[in-house]
C-alpha positions in Angstrom: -91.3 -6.8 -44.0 -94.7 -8.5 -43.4 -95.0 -11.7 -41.7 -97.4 -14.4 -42.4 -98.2 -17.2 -40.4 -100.4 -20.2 -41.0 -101.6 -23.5 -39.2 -101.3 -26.5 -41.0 -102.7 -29.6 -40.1 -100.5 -32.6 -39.4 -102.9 -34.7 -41.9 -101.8 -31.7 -44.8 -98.5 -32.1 -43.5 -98.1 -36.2 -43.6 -100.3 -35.5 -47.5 -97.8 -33.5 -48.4 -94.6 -35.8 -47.8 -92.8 -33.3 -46.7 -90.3 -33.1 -43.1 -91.6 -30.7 -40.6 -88.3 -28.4 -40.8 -89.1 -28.3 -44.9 -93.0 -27.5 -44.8 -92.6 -23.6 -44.6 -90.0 -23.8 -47.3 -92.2 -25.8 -49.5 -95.6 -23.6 -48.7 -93.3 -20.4 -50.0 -92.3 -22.6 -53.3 -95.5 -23.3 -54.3 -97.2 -19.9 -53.5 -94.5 -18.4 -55.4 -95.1 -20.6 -58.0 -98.7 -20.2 -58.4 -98.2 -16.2 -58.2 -95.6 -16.2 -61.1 -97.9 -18.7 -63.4 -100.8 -16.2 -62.7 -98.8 -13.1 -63.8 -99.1 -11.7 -60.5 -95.3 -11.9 -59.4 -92.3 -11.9 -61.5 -89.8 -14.5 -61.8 -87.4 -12.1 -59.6 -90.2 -11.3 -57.0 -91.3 -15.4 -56.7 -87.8 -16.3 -56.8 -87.2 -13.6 -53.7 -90.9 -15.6 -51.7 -90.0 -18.5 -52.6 -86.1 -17.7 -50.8 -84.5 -18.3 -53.9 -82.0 -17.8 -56.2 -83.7 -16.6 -59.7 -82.4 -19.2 -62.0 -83.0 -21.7 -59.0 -86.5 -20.8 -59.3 -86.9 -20.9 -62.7 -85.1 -24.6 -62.9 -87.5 -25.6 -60.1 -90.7 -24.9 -62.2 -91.0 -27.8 -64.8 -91.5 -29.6 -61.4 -94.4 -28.1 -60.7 -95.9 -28.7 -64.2 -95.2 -24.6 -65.1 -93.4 -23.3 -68.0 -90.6 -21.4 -67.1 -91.3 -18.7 -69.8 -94.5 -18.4 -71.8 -94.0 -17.3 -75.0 -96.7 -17.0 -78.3 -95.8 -18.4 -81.2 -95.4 -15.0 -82.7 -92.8 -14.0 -79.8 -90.7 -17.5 -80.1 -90.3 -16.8 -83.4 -88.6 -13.4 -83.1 -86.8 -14.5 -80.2 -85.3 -17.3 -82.0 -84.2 -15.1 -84.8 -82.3 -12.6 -82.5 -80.5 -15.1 -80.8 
């Protein structure tokens, strides 16, 4: 396992609104976040950074203004009629 670590300012801190003992959890949310809307991780492997549960991950999205799955038009419509 790799460790990262990471000074934060106490002005980032206080901007983020965030207790102390939360910050590192909320860091890992949002980088996980950000990889999965970029396509560089997938939901599994953010949900695994981010130290949670898949479908805990995936519910916590829409909070971060990302779409939890990111379909075309073309793929909605076959997925709607297979369902």
């Amino acid at each position: 396992m790799t460790r990262v670590t990471m000074d934060i300012s106490s002005e980032t801190a206080l901007a983020l609104k965030v207790a102390p003992e939360d910050l590192a959890g909320a860091v890992r949310m949002a980088a996980a976040t950000k990889l999965f809307e970029l396509g560089k991780l997938s939901s599994g492997a953010a949900a695994e950074l981010a130290g949670l549960p898949r479908v805990a991950f995936l519910s916590k999205l829409a909070d971060y203004g990302v779409d939890a799955f990111d379909l075309t038009e073309e793929e909605f419509a076959k997925e709607t009629r297979l369902a």
